[in-house]
C-alpha positions in Angstrom: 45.2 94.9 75.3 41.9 96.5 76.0 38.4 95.5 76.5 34.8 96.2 75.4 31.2 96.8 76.8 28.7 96.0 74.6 25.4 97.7 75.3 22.5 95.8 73.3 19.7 97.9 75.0 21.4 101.0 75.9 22.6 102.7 79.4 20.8 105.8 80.8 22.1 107.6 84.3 18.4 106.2 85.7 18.6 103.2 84.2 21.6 102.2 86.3 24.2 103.2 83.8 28.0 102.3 84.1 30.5 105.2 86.0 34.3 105.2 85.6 36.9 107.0 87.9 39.0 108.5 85.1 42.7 108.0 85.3 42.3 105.2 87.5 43.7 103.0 85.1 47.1 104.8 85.8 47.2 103.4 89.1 49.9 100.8 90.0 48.4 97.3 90.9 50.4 97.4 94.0 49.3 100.6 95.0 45.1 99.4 94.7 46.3 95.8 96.7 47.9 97.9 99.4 44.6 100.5 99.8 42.5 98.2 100.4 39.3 100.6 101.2 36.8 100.2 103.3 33.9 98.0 101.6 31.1 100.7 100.0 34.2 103.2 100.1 32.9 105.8 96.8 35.1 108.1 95.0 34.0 111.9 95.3 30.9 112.4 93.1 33.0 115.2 91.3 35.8 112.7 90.0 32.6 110.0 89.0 32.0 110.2 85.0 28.8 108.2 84.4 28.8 106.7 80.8 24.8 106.5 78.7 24.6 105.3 75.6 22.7 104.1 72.7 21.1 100.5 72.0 24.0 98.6 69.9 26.9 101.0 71.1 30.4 99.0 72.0 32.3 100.9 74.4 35.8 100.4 74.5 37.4 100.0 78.4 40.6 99.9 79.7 40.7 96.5 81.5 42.4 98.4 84.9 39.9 101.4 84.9 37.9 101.0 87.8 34.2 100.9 87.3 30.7 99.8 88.2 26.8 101.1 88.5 24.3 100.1 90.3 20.7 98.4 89.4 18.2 99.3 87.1 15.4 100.7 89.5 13.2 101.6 86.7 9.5 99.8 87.4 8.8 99.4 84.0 11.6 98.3 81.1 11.5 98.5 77.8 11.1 95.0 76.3 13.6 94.7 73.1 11.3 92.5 71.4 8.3 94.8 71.6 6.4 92.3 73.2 3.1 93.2 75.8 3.7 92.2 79.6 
């Protein structure tokens, strides 16, 4: 059984944008319990594949793949309704 991520206003790398470790959905549950790393442990950059997409795309996840991003430190987002600030 797998999982979704629906992105209603898109992802962009600046934006904050999810990252996978590929193939970590391989790994066996007792073998993540048992690492344990260190909190703010990061894969190497090279194994990181960061994921952008469009506004109304539906990304389909493996529910073990380990992933995350970080905040959107844009100043200024776009507002979906087109509305003035």
């Amino acid at each position: 059984m797998g999982t979704a991520m629906l992105c209603p206003d898109g992802m962009t790398e600046e934006g904050g944008a999810t990252a996978f470790l590929p193939g970590s959905h391989l790994l066996a549950d007792d073998d993540v319990a048992a690492a344990r790393p260190p909190r703010g442990w990061q894969p190497p950059l090279k194994d990181i594949v960061t994921l952008a997409c469009a506004p109304g795309d539906l990304v389909p996840i493996h529910p073990k793949v380990l992933h995350g991003g970080e905040a959107d430190h844009r100043l200024h987002r776009p507002d979906p309704a087109g509305a003035a600030r």
